[in-house]
N, C-alpha and C positions, 0 to 999 in steps of 0.2 A: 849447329853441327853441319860439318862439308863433309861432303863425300867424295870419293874420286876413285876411278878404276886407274887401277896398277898401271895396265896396259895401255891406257890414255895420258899418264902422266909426260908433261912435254920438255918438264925442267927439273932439276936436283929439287930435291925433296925439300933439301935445306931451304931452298928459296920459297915454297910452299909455306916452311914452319915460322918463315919473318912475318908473312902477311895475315896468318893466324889471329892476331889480338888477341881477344877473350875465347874464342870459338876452338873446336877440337875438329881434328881432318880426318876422319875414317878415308882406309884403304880398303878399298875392294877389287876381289876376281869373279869374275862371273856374278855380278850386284853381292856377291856375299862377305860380310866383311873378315879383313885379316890381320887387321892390324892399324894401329891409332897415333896420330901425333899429337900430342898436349901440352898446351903451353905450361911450362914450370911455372909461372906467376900466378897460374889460380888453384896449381898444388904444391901443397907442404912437401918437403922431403920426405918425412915420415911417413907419408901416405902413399909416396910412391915407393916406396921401400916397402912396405906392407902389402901392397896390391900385387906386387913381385913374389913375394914369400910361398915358397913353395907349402910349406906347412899351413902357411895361413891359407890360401888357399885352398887345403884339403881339408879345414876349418867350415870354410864356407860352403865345401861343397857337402860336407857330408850335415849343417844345418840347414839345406836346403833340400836334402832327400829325405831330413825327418819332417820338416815342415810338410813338407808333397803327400806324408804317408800320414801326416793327421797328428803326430807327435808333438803338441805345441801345451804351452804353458802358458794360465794366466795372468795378468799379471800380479793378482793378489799370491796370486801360486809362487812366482817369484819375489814379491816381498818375505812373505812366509821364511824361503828360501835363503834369501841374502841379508835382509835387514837384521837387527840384533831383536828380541824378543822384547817385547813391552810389557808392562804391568802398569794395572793403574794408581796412579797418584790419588794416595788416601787424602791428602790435603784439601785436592781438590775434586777431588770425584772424577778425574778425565786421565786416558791414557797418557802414559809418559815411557818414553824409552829408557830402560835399564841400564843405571851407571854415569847419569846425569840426575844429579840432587837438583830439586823445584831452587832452594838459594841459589845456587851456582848459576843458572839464567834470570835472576834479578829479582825474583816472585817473593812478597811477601806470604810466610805460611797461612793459614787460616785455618783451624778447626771449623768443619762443619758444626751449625748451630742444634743445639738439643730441642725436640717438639714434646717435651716434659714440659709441666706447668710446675711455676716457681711457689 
């Protein structure tokens, strides 16, 4: 990453953004910065389309003031949360996600063995 003050700059910017390659040009006033040139080759449109979004931005800003104030989830909390509920597979004695049959992913059944004597 380059940096450059505003007020030092000696040439159109443009010519700045050709000599960029892979690297990003921060613009600075008074060393603080105000603004960035980036090269479009090592960003998606989507992402700069996103990074702009004024919503998504207030997205980001407002999970980073819950983070700051301790608000945070783990991540079992968020499996919990988003994954579908599991039950275990009597077949085979180990969890299985609900709404996938053990056939369906290639698994021969198996009844667990009886500890009766014959």
């Amino acid at each position: 990453m380059k940096a450059i003050e505003i007020s030092a700059a000696s040439r159109p910017l443009a010519e700045y953004a050709k000599e960029l390659g892979d690297d990003i040009l921060v613009l600075t006033t008074r060393n603080k910065p105000v603004a960035a040139i980036v090269p479009l080759k090592v960003l998606d449109r989507e992402s700069l389309v996103l990074a702009s979004h004024p919503e998504f931005l207030k997205l980001i800003a407002r999970s980073r003031r819950e983070f700051a104030a301790g608000r945070t989830v783990s991540l079992e909390e968020m499996k919990q949360a988003v994954l579908p509920p599991r039950e275990v597979d009597e077949w085979v004695g180990r969890p299985r996600r609900m709404g996938r049959s053990t056939a369906s992913r290639g698994h021969r059944l198996r009844r667990p063995r009886s500890r009766r004597p014959r």
